[in-house]
C-alpha positions in Angstrom: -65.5 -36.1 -95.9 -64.5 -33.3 -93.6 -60.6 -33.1 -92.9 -59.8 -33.8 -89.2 -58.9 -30.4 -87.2 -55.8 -30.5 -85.3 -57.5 -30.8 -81.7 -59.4 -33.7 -82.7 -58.2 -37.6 -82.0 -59.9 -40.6 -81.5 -59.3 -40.0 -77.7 -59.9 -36.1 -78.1 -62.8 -33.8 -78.9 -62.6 -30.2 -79.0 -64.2 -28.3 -75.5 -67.9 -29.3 -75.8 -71.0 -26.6 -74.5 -73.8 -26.2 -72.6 -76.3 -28.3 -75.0 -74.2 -31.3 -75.0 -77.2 -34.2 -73.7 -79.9 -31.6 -74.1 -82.8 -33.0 -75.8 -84.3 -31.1 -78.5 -87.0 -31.1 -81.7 -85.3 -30.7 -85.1 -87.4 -29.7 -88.5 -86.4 -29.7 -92.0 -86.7 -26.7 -94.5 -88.8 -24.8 -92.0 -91.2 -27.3 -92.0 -92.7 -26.8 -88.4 -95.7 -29.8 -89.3 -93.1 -32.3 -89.1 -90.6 -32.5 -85.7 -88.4 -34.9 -85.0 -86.6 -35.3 -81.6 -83.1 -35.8 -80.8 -80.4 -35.4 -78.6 -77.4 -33.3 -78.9 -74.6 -36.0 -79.3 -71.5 -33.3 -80.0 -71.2 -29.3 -79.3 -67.9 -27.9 -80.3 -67.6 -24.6 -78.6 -64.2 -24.3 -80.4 -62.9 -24.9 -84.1 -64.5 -26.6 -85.7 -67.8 -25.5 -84.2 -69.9 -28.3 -85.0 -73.2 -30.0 -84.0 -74.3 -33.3 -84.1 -77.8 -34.0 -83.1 -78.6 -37.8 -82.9 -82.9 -37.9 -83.8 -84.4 -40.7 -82.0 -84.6 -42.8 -85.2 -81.3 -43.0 -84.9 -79.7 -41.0 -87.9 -77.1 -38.0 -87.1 -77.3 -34.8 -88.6 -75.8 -31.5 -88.1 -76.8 -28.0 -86.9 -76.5 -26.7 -90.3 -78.9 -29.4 -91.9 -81.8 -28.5 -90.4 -84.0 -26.2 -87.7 -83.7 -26.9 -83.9 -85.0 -26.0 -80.7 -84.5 -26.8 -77.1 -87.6 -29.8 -76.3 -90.5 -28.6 -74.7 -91.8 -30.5 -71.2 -94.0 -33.3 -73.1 -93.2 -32.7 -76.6 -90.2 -34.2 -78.8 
């Protein structure tokens, strides 16, 4: 489990960015047959620098787990 950083609290989240909300299509191992959607549910623009992308079936994963891009009008 990843140790809490000193910014974060229950009540507190580290500065969040730009693709906070932004919908997006997220692949695995490159694997541009199979996308996924999601939405981005946590951007740290700060330590610790993570992202957490919620996919519409409900499970969270992060930035570094997998391939993402911005949605496309229609798609995702």
């Amino acid at each position: 489990m990843p140790a809490i950083h000193k910014l974060e609290s229950l009540q507190h989240f580290p500065a969040q960015g730009t693709f906070l909300g932004a919908r997006v299509q997220v692949c695995f191992n490159y694997d541009l047959s199979a996308l996924y959607g999601g939405v981005v549910v946590r951007e740290d623009t700060v330590e610790p620098g993570l992202m957490i992308i919620r996919l519409d079936s409900g499970e969270h994963v992060t930035s570094l787990e997998c391939q993402w891009s911005m949605a496309q009008a229609g798609r995702a």
